[in-house]
N, C-alpha and C positions, 0 to 999 in steps of 0.2 A: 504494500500500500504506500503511494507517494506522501509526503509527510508535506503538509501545506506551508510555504514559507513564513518564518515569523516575521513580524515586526519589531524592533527597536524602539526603544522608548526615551527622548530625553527630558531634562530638564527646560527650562524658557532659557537659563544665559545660554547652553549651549546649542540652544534652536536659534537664537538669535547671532552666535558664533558663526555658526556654520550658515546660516542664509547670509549675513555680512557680507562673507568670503566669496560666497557663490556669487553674491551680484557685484562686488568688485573685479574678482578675478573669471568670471562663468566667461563671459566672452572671449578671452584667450584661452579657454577649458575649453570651449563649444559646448560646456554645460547648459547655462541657462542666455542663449541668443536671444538676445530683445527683436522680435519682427519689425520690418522697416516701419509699420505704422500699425500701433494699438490695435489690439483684436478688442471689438465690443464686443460684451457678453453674449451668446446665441446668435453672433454674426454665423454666415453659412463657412467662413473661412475658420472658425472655431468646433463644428462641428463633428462630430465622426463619421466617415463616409458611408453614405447610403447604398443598401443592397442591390445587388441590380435589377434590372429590369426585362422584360422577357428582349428585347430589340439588342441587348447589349449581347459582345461575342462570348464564346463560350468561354467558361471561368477556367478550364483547364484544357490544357494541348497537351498531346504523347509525340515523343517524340519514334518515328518510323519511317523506315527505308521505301515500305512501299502503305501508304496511306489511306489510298483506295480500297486495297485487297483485304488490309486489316478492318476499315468500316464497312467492309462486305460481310466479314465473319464475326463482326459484334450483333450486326442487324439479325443476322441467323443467329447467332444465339440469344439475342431480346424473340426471336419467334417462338410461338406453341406448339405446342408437340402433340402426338397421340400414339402410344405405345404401349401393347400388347405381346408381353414378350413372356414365354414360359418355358424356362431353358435354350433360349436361344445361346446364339455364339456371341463373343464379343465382334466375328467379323461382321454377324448380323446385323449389328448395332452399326458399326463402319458404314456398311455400305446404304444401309439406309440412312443414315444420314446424308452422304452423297449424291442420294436420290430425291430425297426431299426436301433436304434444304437447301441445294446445290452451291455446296461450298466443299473446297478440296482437304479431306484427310489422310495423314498419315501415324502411321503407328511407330513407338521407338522401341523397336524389336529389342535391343539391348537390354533399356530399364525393364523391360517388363519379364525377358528369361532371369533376370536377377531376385523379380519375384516369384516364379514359378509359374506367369501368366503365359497363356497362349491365344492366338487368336480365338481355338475352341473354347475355351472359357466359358462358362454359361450364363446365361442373365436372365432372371426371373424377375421382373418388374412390371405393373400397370399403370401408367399417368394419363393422362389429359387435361391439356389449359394450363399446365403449366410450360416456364420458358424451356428452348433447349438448354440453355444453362444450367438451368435447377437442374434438369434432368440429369444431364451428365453430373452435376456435382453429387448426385443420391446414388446414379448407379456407381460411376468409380471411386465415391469413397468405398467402398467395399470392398473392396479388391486394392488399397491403399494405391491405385493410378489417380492422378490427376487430368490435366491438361494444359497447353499451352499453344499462343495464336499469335502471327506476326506474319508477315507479306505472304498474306493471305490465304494460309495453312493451320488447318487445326492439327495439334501434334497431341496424340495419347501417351503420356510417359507416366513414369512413375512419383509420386508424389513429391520424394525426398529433394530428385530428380526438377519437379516442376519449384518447388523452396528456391532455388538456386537462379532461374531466368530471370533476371532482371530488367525490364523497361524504364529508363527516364523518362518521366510528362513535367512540366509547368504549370502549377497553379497560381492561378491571381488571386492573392488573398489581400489585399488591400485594405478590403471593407471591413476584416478582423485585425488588424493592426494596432487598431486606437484607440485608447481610452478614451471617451469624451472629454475636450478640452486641451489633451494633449498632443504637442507637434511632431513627437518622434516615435517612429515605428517600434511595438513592442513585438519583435519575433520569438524572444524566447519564450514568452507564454504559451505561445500555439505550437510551436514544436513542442515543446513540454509537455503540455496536453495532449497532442497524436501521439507521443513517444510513448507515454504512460499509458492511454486507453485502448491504441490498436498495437495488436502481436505485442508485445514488452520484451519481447527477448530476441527483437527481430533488428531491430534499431542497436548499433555499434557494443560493446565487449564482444567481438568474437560474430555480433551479425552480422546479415549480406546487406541490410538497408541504409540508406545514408539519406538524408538530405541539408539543404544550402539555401538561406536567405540571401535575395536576389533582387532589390528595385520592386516593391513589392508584392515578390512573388515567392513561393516554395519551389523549389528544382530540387526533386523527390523522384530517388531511383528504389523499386522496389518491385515485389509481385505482381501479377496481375489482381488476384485476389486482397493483396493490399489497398493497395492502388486505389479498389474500390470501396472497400471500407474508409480510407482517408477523404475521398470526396463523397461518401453519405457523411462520415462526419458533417464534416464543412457546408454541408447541404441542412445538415439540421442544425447547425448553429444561425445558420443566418433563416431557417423558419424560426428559430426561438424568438430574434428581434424584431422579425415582422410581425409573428401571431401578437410582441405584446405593443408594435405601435396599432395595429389594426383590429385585435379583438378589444370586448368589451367584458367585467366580469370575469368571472374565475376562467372562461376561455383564455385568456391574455397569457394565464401560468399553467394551461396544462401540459405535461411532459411532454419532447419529441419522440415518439418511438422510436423512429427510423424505421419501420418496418416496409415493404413492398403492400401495394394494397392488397392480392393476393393474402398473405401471409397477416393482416391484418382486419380483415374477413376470417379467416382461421381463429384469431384471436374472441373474434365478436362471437362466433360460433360454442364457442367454448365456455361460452355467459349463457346461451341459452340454457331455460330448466326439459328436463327430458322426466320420463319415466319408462325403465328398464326394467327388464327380466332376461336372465341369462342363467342360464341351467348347465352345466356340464360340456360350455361348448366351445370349441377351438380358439384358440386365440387368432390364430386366422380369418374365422370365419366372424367372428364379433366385430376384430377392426372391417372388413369388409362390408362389415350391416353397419356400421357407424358412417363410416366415409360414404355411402349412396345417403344413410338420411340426413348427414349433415351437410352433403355436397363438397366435401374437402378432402384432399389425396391423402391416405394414411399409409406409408410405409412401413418397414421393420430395420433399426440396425441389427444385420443380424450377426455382425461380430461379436456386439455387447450382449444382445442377447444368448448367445455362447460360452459368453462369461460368465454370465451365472447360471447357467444351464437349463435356459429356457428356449425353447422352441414353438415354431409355429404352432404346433399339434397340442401343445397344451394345455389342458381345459378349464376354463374358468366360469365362475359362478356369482352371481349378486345380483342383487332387486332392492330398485333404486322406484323412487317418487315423488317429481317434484322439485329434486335436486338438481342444480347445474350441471351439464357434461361432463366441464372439469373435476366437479367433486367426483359425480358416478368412477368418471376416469381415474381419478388417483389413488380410490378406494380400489378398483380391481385391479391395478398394476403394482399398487403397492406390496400387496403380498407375495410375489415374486420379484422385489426389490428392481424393480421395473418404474420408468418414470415416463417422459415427453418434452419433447423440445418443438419450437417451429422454426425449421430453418427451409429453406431451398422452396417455400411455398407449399410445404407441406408440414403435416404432422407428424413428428417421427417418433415410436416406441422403442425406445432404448434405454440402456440400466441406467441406475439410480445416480453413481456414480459418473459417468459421463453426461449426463446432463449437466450435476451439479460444476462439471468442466466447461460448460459453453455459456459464458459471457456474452450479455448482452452490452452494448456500449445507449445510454440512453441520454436526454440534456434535456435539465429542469430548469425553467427559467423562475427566480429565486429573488428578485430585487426588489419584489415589493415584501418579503422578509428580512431583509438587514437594512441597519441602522444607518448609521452616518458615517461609523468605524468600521476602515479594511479588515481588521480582525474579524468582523459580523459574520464573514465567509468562514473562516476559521471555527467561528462557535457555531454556527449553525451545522458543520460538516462533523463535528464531534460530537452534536449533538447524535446523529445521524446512526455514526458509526459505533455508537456505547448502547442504543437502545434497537437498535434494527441490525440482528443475526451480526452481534460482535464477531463471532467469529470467523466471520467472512472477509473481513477487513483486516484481523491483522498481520503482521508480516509475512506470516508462512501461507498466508489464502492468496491469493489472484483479485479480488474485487479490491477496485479504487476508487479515489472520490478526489475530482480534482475542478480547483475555481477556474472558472474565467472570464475574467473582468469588463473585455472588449462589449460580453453579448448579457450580462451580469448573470451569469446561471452559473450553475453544478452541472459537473459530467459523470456520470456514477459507470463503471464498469459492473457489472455482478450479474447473478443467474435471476431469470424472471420472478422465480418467488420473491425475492427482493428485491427487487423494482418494484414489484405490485406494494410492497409493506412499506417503502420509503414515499411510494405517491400519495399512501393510505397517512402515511405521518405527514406530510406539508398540507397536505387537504387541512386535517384537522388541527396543524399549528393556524392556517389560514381563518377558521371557522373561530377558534378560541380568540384572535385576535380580533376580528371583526366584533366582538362583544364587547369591546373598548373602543369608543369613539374616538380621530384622531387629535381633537382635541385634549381629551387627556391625556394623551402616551407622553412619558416624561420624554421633555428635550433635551437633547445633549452636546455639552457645544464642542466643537473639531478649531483644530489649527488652519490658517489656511495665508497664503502670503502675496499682498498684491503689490503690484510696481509700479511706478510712476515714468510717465514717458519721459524723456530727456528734455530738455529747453532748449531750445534750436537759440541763436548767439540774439543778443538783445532781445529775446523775449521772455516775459515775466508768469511765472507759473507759479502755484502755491507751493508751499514745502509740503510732507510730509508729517511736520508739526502742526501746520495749517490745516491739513484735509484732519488729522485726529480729532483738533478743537471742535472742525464741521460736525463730523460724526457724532461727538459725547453732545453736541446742545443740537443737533434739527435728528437724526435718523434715533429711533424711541431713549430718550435722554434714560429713561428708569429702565433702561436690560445693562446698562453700563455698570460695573464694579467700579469705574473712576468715580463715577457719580455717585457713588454710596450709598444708591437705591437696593441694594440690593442682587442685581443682576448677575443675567450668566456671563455675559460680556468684557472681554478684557481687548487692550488696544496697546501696541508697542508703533513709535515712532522709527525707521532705522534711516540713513540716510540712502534717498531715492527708492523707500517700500514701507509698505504697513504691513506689520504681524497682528492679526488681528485672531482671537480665540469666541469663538461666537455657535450658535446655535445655525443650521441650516436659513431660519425664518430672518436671522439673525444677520447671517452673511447675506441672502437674497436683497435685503432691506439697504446694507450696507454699499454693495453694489450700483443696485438703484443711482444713488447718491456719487458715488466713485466713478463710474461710468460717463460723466456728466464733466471729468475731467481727463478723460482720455486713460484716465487708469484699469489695469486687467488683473484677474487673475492669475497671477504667474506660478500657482503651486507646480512643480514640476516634480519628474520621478527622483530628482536628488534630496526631494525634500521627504520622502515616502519614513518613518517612523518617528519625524520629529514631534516629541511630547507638547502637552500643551503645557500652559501656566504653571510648573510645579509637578509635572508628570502626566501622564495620558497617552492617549492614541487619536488618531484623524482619519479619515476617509483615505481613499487612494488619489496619488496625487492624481489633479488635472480635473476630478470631478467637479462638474458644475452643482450649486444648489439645485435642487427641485423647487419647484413651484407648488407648493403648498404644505409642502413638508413642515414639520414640528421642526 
């Protein structure tokens, strides 16, 4: 499990130490560059760049020798299949592909005598309406082959074999770069985050994958199969920021799944209530009666189920009413340590064990649960990981849980049961909070550091001294502690900026006013743990106030 980074905490001399420094010395740092002319608050030049549009080009290029022949054989395999095969041969399988989806394969005799495969091979499977892809990925995970496709050739090898072929593509990730407010590209966040949530052991000690921040883009060399998982990623990071400028309501934060519609049909299927009677009868023929009346493909791993020594023929029993599918389902599987996964657009019965192996990657969007303070991510994620199936999180598990800021969500890695129990916990943090108007949620005040434009030669501008006095007598005189009203509000003069320690409503107000003298927000990422007044924590640099926030 990735450990979330801490923050730092100082004291005020030393927050005003090290901002001093930055704003005399930052321009020969190229820490903190003053832009040739003041960013106004919610100018579009202060923004974070917006997602794209359907008109704009596509968000990621592959890089390929012959371009045509490879978008021939993705298109075939984005197609549907219908396959009725009972003990066919694997050259079966070949040549009908060949035939009806007329794209050119070849087999890699080598990896596959290395597994003991031969073209006679037999293949026992039924699909329909799902893609060729799926298909092939259900039938040759069973026979540990893969596959692999480039100037215009589908190649059957063996899996270890397909780990190894690596493609470069370019992605534009631009639009996840930036915190709001701030001017410099944050790459390492979102490498961090791909690195930790897809393959973990694929990316550098000893892996084949690499990638390189580039003019804001990823140059990401890896699997096919990766590949694709890094752009559903990134595909459902930027639904998380749409769903929450464009929905309304707890729509705004319902999880991404990522899932294929396919496969999320499956999922809905799986909600319906059923009423069962199963008497002494094959497990074959049960999955068979279930997929006609649910309408959705059910397969068998049947390596796993090998491993615990179950077979099709196996007879099962149970009488169900009333009850969800899912439940009926994992009452009768359970007893022969038997579970379910939905991958490849289908539903697959396989052991307990390897399901509890197949990681789902999912992204919650979270921002209207934390506070004012970066750490809000930090506690909200241990909240997460101490009350929902601890022991999936810690070191020795696979499931992770990682912030990111650009799109304000959680990425959670883990097996579906847990996903379902972490949705089932934000719902009801969300419900609990709702029973507290925002009116009363205590407000909290954060550090935050604004800068004063230069004075161009003969002209007269206020000090720094000057714009304080503005602020303690016209923007709310009683939230100041200068004023000895009482307030949450503290205010440091420094020369050419204001350290200002204020409440969200507090800095919006403040602004207001500041803006009206060409002054901006300058928190930047050098500023990210400086305490407030006496010790504390803040936002992350570059966030803007909300509007209407406590």
């Amino acid at each position: 499990m990735p450990t979330l980074r801490s923050k730092r905490t100082f004291g005020f001399t030393t927050a005003i130490a090290v901002v001093f420094t930055a704003l005399v010395f930052g321009a020969a740092s190229g820490q903190v560059d003053a832009p040739s002319r003041p960013k106004a608050q919610g100018s579009a030049a202060q923004e974070a760049p917006k997602p794209p549009t359907a008109a704009e080009p596509p968000r990621v290029l592959r890089c390929a020798a012959d371009p045509e022949g490879r978008a021939r054989v993705e298109r075939a395999l984005a197609g549907p299949v219908k396959l009725h095969f009972v003990g066919a041969s694997l050259a079966t399988l070949v040549a009908h592909i060949r035939e009806h989806h007329k794209i050119g394969v070849v087999v890699d005799r080598k990896a596959l005598d290395g597994l003991g495969i031969t073209l006679g091979t037999p293949i026992t499977i039924s699909l329909e309406g799902v893609s060729l892809r799926s298909a092939l990925n259900l039938i040759l995970s069973q026979h540990e082959l893969s596959y692999v496709f480039d100037d215009g050739l589908l190649t059957i090898t063996s899996k270890s074999v397909a780990d190894t072929i690596l493609h470069t593509a370019v992605y534009d990730v631009g639009d996840l770069l930036y915190v709001e407010g701030a001017d410099e590209p944050d790459y390492d966040s979102l490498i961090e985050l791909i690195q930790w949530t897809i393959a973990p052991g694929f990316w550098g000690n000893g892996g084949p994958g690499s990638m390189a921040p580039l003019l804001d883009r990823l140059v990401v060399a890896a699997t096919d199969d990766v590949h694709e998982q890094v752009g559903g990623l990134l595909s459902d990071l930027r639904a998380a920021r749409k769903q929450m400028e464009t929905e309304k309501g707890d729509a705004r934060y319902a999880p991404i799944i990522g899932m294929s519609p396919a496969e999320a049909r499956i999922l809905e299927k799986l909600k319906e209530r059923i009423d069962l009677d199963v008497d002494n009868e094959p497990l074959s023929k049960f999955a068979e009666s279930l997929s006609k009346r649910l309408g959705v493909p059910i397969v068998f791993d049947q390596k796993a189920l090998d491993d615990v020594g179950v077979s099709e023929a196996t007879p099962i029993t149970g009488s169900f009413s009333g009850v969800t599918v899912r439940t009926a389902l994992n009452y009768i599987l359970a007893e022969f340590e038997l579970s379910w996964v939905i991958e490849d657009e289908a539903l697959i019965i396989t052991s307990k064990t390897v399901s509890s192996e197949k990681l789902l990657t999912r992204v919650y969007p979270v921002g209207d649960l934390l506070g004012e303070d970066d750490d809000d991510y930090e506690t909200l994620s241990n909240a997460i990981q101490m009350t929902v199936a601890p022991q999936s999180w810690d070191e020795r598990a696979p499931g992770s849980i990682m912030e990111f800021e650009p799109t304000k969500c959680l990425v959670f890695s883990n097996t579906h049961n847990v996903h379902e129990q972490v949705a089932d916990l934000l719902t009801t943090l969300r419900k609990s909070r709702a029973l507290v108007p925002p009116e009363r949620r205590p407000a909290r005040p954060h550090l935050r550091v604004y800068r004063l434009p230069a004075a161009a030669p003969g002209e007269a501008r206020p000090s720094s001294e000057d714009l304080k006095k503005l602020l303690l007598e016209f923007v709310d005189p009683a939230g100041w502690k200068e004023n000895g009203a009482g307030g949450l509000g503290e205010i440091r003069a420094l020369p050419g900026a204001l350290l200002i320690r204020h409440t969200r409503k507090g800095h919006e107000a403040a602004l207001d006013l500041l803006g009206k003298f060409e002054v901006w927000d300058a928190t930047m990422p050098w500023a990210m743990g400086l305490g407030g007044f006496g010790g504390g924590s803040q936002p992350a640099a570059g966030t803007a106030p909300a509007k209407g926030s406590p």
